[in-house]
C-alpha positions as CSV (number, residue, x, y, z in Angstrom):
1,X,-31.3,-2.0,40.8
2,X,-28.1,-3.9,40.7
3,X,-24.7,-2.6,40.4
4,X,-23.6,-2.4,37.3
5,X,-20.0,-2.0,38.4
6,X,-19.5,-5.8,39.6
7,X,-16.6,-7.7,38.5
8,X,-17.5,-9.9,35.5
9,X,-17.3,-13.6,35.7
10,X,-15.3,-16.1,33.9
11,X,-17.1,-19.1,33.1
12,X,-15.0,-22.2,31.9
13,X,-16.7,-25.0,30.7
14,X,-15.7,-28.8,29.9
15,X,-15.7,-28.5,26.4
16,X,-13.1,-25.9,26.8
17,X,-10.6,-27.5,29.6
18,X,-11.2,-30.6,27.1
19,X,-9.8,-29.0,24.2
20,X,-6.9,-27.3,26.3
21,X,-5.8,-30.9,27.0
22,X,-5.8,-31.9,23.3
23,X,-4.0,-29.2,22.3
24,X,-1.4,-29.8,25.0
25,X,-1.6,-33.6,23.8
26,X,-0.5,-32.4,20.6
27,X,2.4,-30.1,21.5
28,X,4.2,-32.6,23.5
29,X,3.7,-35.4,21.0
30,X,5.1,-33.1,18.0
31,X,8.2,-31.9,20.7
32,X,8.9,-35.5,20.9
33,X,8.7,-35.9,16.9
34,X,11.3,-33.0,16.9
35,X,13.7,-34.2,19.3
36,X,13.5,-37.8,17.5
37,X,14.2,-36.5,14.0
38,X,15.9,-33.5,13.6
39,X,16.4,-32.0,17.1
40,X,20.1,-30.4,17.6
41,X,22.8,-32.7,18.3
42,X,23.5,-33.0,22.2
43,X,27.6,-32.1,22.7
44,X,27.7,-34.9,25.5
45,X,26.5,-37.4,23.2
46,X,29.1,-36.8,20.5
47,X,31.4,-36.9,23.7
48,X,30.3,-40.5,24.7
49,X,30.7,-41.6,21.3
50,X,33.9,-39.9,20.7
51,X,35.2,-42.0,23.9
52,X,33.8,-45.4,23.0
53,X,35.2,-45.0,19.4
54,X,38.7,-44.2,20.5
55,X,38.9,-47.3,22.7
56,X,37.7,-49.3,19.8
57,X,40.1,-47.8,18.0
58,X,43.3,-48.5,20.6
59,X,42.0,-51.9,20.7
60,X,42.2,-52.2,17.3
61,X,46.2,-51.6,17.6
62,X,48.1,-49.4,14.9
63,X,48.6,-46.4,18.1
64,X,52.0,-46.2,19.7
65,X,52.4,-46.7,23.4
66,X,54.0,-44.5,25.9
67,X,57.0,-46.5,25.2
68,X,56.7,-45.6,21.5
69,X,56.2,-49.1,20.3
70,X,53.6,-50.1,18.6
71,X,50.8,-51.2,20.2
72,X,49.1,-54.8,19.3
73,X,45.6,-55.0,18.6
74,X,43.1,-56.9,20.8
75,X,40.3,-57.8,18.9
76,X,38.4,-59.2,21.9
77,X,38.6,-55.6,23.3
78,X,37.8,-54.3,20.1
79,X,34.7,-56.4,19.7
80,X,33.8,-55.2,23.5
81,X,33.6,-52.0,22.8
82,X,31.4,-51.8,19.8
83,X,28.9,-54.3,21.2
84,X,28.8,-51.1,23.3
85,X,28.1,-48.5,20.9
86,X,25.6,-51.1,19.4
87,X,24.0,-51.1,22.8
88,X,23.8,-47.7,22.8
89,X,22.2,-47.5,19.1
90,X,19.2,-50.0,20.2
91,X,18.7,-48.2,23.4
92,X,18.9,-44.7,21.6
93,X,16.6,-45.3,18.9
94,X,13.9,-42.9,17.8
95,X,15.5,-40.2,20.4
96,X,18.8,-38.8,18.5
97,X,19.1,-36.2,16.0
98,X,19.3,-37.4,12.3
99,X,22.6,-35.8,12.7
100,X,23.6,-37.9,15.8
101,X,21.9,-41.1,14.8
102,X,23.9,-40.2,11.1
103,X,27.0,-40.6,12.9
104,X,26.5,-43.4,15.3
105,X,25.8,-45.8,11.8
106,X,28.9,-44.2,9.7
107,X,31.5,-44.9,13.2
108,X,29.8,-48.2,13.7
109,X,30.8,-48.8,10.2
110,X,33.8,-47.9,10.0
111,X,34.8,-49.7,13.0
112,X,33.2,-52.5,12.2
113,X,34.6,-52.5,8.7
114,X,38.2,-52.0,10.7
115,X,37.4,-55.1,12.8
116,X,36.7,-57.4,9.4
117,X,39.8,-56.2,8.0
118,X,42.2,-56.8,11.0
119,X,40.7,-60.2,12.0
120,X,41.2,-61.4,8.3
121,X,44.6,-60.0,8.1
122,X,45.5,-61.8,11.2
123,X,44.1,-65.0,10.0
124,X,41.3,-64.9,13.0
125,X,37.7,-64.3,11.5
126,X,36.1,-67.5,13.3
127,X,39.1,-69.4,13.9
128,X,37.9,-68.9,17.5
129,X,40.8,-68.3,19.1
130,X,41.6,-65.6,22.4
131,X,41.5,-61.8,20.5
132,X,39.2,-63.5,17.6
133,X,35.6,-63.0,17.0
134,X,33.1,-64.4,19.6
135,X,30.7,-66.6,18.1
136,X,27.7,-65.9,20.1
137,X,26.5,-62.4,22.0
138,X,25.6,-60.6,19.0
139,X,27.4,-58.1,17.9
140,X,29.7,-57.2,15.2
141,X,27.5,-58.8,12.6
């Protein structure tokens, strides 16, 4: 007679470890959907951007130095430093927050919209001189 008492047994088949890898499949491909299109906005991100955005901005002129003059604007450096946060847009894409990607296209914008204005003002768009626009690398346009 055998013992009724034995430990029961666990029997996992293939259909069941099969569906356990679907399912996990599926998890990780809707926590990347998440993170790609509505996830929360990463602080050190906003940082980055805040720091690329403010040299754009110096370079732009319009700040007063340390010796309280005014400080010129170096469009050359200005141009530098969005093809930078343009960089970091392509190499970003499909992983920011709508809130973060939101933001990176309105300060690109704006900056860019800066650039255009300054450069005409100073009689530079294309003339191709030092400070101007570049004509080739991509870019602002």
């Amino acid at each position: 007679m055998p013992d009724e008492r034995s430990e029961p047994t666990i029997e996992v088949d293939s259909d069941w470890k099969a569906e356990a890898a679907r399912e996990k499949q599926k998890l990780i491909e809707a926590e990347k959907k998440t993170a790609g299109s509505g996830g929360r906005t990463d602080p050190a991100f906003v940082e980055l951007l805040n720091l690329l955005a403010m040299q754009a901005q110096l370079a732009l002129g319009g700040y007063e130095g340390p010796d309280g003059r005014a400080m010129p604007p170096d469009l050359a450096a200005a141009r530098a430093h969005v093809s930078l946060l343009e960089a970091l847009q392509r190499k970003t894409e499909g992983n920011l927050s709508d809130e973060e990607r939101q933001g990176l296209n309105d300060l690109l914008h704006n900056l860019r919209m800066h650039y255009v204005q300054l450069a005409q003002s100073m009689g530079a768009a294309g003339s191709g001189r030092p400070g101007g626009p570049a004509t080739s690398g991509g870019g602002l346009f």
